[in-house]
C-alpha positions, 0 to 999 in steps of 0.5 A: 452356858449350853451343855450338850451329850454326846450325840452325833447329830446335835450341838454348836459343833455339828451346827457349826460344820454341817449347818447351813453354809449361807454366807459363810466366808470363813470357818476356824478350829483351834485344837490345843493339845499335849504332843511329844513333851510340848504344848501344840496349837493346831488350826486348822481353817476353811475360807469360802470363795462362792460354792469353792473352798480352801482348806490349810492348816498348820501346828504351833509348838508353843511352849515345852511341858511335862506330858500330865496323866489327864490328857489325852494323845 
């Protein structure tokens, strides 16, 4: 396991989104979080078509929870 500080310009995140792009067909993140009593996935993805893109995205309620003090809204 790597374990990195928070920085701006370093880490797998940066890496992953301002890293080299060179055959990249396909990019995912997947955010849980605690929203309005429920439990959220969002998704958020980039497909590559040559120098082009489309972005979606999309939120999944998955199942109702109590809000806990430690997450963050």
């Amino acid at each position: 396991m790597t374990i990195t500080t928070k920085t701006t310009k370093e880490g797998p995140f940066y890496d992953a989104f301002e890293g080299s792009k060179n055959g990249v067909i396909k990019q995912e993140l997947i955010t849980y979080k605690i929203r309005g009593g429920m439990l959220v996935m969002e998704s958020t993805i980039r497909n590559y078509d040559g120098d082009d893109y489309t972005d979606t995205s999309s939120s999944t309620p998955l199942i109702a929870t109590e809000e806990v003090a430690y997450a963050r809204t």
